[in-house]
N, C-alpha and C positions, 0 to 999 in steps of 0.2 A: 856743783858739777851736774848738767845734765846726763841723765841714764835713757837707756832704751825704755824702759816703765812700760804702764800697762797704758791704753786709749782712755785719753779722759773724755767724759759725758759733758759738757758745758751747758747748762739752760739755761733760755734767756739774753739777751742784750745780742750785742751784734755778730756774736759766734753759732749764736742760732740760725741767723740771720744768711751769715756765711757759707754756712752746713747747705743750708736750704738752695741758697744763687746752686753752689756745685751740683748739687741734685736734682735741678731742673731746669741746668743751664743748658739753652738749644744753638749756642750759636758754633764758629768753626772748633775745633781743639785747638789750634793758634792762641785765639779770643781768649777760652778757657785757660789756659797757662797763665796768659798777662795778666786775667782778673787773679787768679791764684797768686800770682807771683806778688801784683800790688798789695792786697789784701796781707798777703803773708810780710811783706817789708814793711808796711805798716806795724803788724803785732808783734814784730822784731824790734824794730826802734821803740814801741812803748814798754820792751821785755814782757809783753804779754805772752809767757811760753804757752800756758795753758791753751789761752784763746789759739795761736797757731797750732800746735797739736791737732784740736778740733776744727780746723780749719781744713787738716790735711787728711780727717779720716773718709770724705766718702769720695774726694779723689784718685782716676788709677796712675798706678806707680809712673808711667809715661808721662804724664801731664806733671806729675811732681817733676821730675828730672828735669823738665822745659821751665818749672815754674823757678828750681833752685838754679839752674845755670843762667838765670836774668837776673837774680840779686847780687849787690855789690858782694865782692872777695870773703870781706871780712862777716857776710853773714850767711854764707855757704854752708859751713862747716856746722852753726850753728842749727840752721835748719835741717839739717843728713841729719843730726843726731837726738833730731827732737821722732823720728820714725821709729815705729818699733822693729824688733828685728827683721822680722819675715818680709816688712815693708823695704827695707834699708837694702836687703840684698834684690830684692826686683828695680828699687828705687836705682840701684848702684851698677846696673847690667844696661842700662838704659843713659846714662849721663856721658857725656861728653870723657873722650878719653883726657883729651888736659885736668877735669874738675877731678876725675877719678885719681888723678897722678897727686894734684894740690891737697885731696882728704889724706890718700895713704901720708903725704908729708908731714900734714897739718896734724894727725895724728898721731901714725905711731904707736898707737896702743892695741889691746887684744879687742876693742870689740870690733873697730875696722877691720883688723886683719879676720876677727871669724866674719865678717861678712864677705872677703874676697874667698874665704875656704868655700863658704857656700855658693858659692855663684858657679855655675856652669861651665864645664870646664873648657868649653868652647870658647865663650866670653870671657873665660880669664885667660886663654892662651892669647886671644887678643889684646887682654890690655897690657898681658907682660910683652909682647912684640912693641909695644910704648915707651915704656917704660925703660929707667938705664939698667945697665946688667948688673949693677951694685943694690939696687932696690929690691929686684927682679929675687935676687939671691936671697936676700933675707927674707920675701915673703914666701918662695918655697920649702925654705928650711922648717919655715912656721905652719905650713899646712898639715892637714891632719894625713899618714899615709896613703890613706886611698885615694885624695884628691891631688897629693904628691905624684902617686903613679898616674893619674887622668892628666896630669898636665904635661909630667915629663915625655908621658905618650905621644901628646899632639906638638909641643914642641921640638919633637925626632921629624918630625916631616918638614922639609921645603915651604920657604911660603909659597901661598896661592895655590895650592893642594889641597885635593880631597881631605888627604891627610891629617892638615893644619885646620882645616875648618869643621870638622866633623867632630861629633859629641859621645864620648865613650859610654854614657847613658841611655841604654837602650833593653825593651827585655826581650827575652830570648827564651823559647819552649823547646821542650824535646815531641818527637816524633810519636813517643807512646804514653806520653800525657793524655789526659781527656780532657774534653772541654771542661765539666765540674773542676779538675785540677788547673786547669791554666786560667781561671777567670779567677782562683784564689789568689794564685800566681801577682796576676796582677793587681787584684786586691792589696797584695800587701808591698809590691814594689812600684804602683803606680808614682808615689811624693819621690823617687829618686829617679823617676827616669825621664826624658824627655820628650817622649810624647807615649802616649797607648795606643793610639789609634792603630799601627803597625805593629805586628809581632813576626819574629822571624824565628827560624825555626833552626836548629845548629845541630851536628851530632857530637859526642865526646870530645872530639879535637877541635871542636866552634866552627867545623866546615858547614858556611852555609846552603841550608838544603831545601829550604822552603820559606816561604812567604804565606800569612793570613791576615787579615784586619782583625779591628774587633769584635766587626758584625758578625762574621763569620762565627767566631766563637759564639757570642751571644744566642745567634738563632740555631747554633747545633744542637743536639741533642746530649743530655751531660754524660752520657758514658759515649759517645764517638771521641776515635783518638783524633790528634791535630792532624796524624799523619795522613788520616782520610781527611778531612777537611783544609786542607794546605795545598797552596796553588806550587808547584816543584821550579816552573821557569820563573826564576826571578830576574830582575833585571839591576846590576848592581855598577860599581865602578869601583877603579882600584884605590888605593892610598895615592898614589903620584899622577893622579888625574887632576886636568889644571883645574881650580873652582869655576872657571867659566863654562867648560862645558857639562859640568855637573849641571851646574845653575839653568842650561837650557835643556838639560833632560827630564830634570822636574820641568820645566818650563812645558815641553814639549808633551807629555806624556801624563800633566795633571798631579802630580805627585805631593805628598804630605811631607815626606823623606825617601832618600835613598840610602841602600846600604853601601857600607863599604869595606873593603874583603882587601886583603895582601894580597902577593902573588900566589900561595899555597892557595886561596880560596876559603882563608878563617877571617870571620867578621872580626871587625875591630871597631865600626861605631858606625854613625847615620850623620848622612846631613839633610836636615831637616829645611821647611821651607820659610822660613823666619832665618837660616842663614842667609838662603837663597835670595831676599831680597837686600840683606847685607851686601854681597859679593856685588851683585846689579848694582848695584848706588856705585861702589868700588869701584868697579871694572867699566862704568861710563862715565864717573867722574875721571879718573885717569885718560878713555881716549877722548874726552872732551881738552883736557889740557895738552895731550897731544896732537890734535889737531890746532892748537893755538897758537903751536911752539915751544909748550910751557914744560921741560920737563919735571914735575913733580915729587920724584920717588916716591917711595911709600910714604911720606909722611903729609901730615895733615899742611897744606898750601899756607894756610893763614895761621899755623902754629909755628911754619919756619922761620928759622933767624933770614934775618934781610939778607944779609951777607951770602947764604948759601942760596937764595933765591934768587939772587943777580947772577951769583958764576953759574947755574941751570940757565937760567935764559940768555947769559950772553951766548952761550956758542954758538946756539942757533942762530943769533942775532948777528954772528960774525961771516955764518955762512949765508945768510940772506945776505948780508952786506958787498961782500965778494962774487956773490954769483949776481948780484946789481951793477956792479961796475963793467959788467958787460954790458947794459944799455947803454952807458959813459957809451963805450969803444964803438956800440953801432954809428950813434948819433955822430961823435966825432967823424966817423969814418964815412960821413953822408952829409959832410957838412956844404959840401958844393950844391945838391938841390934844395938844399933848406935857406941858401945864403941865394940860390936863383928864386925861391916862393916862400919867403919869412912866414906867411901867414901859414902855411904847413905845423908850424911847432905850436901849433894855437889847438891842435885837436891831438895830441900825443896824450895828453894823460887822459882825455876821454877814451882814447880808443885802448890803453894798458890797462885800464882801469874797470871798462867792462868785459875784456879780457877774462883780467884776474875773476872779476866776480863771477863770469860763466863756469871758468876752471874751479875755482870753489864749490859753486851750487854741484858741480857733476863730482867731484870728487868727497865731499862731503856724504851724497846720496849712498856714491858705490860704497865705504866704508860702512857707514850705517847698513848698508845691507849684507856686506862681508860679517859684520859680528851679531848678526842675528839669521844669518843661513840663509837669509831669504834669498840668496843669486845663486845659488849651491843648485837648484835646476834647472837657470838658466842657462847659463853657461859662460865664459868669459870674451865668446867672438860677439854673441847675441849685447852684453851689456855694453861694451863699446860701442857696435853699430845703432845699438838706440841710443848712447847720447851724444854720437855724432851726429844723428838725424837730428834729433834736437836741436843741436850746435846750430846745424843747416837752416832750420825752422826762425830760433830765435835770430840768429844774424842775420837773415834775410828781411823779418820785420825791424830791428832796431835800426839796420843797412838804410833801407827807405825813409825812415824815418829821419835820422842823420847827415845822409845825402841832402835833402830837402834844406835841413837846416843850416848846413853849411853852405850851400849856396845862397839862400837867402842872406846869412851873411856875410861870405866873401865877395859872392858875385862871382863866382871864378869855376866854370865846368872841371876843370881838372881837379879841384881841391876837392872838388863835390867828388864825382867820382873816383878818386883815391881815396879818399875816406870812408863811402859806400862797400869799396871794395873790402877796403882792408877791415872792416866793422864784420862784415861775413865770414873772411878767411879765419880772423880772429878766432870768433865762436866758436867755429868748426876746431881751429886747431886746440881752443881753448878747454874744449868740452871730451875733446878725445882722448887731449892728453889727462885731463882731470880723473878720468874712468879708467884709462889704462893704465898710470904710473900705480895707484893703487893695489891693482890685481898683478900686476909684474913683482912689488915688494913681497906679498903673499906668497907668487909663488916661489919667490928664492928667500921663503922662512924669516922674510921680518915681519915686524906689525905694519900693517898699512896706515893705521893713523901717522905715521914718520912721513908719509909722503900727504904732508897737511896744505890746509889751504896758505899760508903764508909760502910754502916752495912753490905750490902751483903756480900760484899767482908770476910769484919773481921771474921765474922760467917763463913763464906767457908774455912778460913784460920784455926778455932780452926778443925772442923768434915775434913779440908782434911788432914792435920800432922795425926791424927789420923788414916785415912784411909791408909795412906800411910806406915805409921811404922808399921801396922799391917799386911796390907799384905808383908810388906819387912819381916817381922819376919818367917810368911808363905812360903815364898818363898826360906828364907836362909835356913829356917831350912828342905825345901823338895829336897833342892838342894843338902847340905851338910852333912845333916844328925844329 
């Protein structure tokens, strides 16, 4: 049975050799994994445990977790337990939620379980959010009690909350401490807390009352209390604050962490900015899928069963298809000037199709700019009439351009200028409605990723066919008589 054991030293032969690549390898951290990962599935297949060991000691835990989640199944488990402890639990906050699910399985024993005890108790409220509630149950039964209360804490909140994301690890001074007192402070609570850079400052009932750095301590002087050196305005957020706008107040503001206070105004933990890039990956992989169609839920896309990845995409799939069968009914319903100029139905899915893709490009923009504030002082008349003007701009060059070519190959003035026209109306209406259905879902409280480019588009496809056969009707009939 392999144990945690102490770092073996290897001299000599190609472990040496191996040490040395990781130590002065320059190329991406990508590159570095796959050399780690090969290397390592190599001294796995010869059972050279030793040689792998020293293979993994001057690698950081990141690059391990990328290096073991690229080896086959059955030699995962082998390599997680060739780390030694301290390794094991950075190594295990960093992996892949499925790999982390297949160890707790493949295991089952106390030393996995003390490495999810150790792990933070931010990252283990996230992986028991993975996890089935039968698992879930056994491994808090088996934590030590104070990390029993750190989890059961953040597990009382809502997902996607301040709440739920935030780290009970945090230190905390009083008022009539002195700096010699609070730098011991940290001294001896630095290894259990989550970052030191921040110190916050609480009275008897944790009501938050102040804010210092570390620097601050540092260059005080050791008998000034905190309470003179403590900035009083903090800026904090509550427990039922969504993680996104957390994530853009750090964002905004520069921040390491933020605190986070109940509604009485008692700290209860930080979220730091190593969640904050968490949540961003989250919360844009999400409206990326939303704008595709795709609903998602919270779980991981390419971890879900097929089965329940089909009934999410059908619906949308049923309402694009029904709200399509309205260009059926234009086309039907125009079939007299289409059955007077056949060659008319020759430029329909040109013209639905840059349509769609104008209502895309504008809707896309305005979204991306809804979930990062940047139109928050524009305003919402101003961001329509700019990408109507737009609309105006591109349809009037691609207009010209299309006109041109349709006549060159119909021969036919009316087809040309029905096509010109409606190539411009198009943009315009394409690009308005792109920009406004957006900020209209906003304001009546949905997400605006809902109004994605796949509705855009369909809706631009029923009102352009219509734009289009009508003025072709106008145009045959002022041409020909």
């Amino acid at each position: 049975m392999l144990g945690w054991g102490g770092l073996f030293r290897i001299r000599g032969g190609a472990v040496l050799t191996n040490n040395s690549a990781a130590r002065t390898f320059t190329g991406s951290r990508k590159e570095l994994s796959e050399l780690v990962r090969a290397q390592l599935q190599v001294l796995l297949e010869q059972d050279n445990f030793q040689g792998a060991k020293a293979l993994l000691v001057p690698v950081q835990p990141v690059d391990i977790a990328d290096a073991i989640e690229g080896l086959p199944e059955t030699m995962q488990a082998i390599a997680f337990r060739l780390l030694s402890k301290d390794e094991a639990i950075e190594v295990y906050e960093h992996l892949d939620s499925s790999i982390q699910q297949l160890l707790i399985e493949d295991f089952k024993r106390q030393d996995v379980l003390d490495v999810v005890d150790k792990m933070s108790p931010d990252d283990r409220a996230r992986l028991f959010d993975e996890l089935p509630a039968k698992v879930v149950r056994r491994l808090v039964e088996q934590l030590s009690p104070q990390e029993r209360q750190s989890t059961a804490l953040l597990l009382g909140y809502g997902a996607g909350t301040a709440g739920r994301t935030m780290t009970p690890e945090y230190l905390s001074l009083k008022e009539n401490m002195t700096a010699a007192d609070a730098i011991d402070r940290i001294r001896n609570l630095a290894d259990v807390s989550e970052t030191v850079y921040y110190l916050y400052v609480t009275d008897t009932a944790r009501h938050l009352s102040g804010i210092l750095s570390l620097r601050d301590v540092v260059v005080a002087q050791p008998q000034q209390t905190i309470g003179e050196i403590m900035t009083r305005d903090v800026v904090s957020v509550f427990t039922d604050a969504d993680q996104e706008d957390v994530a853009r107040m750090i964002q905004r503001y520069d921040f390491l962490a933020v605190p986070v206070v109940d509604r009485e105004g008692r700290l209860v933990g930080i979220v730091t900015v190593d969640d904050v890039i968490d949540i961003l990956e989250e919360e844009t992989t999400e409206d990326i899928y939303t704008l595709g169609g795709v609903q998602s839920g919270s779980d991981d896309y390419f971890q879900t069963n097929l089965l329940t990845v089909a009934r999410r995409r059908v619906v949308w799939l049923l309402v694009l298809l029904i709200t399509n069968t309205g260009t059926s009914a234009v086309i039907s319903s125009q079939q007299d000037i289409l059955q007077r100029v056949v060659s008319l139905a020759a430029f329909i899915p040109l013209l639905i199709g840059t349509g769609g893709n104008v209502g895309a490009q504008s809707s896309t923009v305005v979204i991306r700019g809804l979930n990062t504030d940047r139109l928050r002082t524009i305003g919402a008349f101003r961001v329509i009439y700019r990408e109507a003007a737009a609309g105006a701009i591109l349809g009037l060059m691609l207009a010209i351009v299309v006109a041109v070519w349709a006549y060159f190959l119909q021969q036919d003035l009316a087809v040309s200028i029905a096509v010109g026209v409606s190539l411009m109306a198009i943009s315009i209406l394409a690009s308005t409605a792109g920009s406004s259905l957006p900020l209209l879902f906003q304001k009546i409280g949905l997400d605006p990723a809902l109004m994605s480019a796949p509705f855009i588009t369909t809706a631009v496809d029923v009102l352009g066919v219509f734009i289009y056969l009508s003025v072709a009707r106008i145009a045959v009939d002022a041409t020909r008589g």
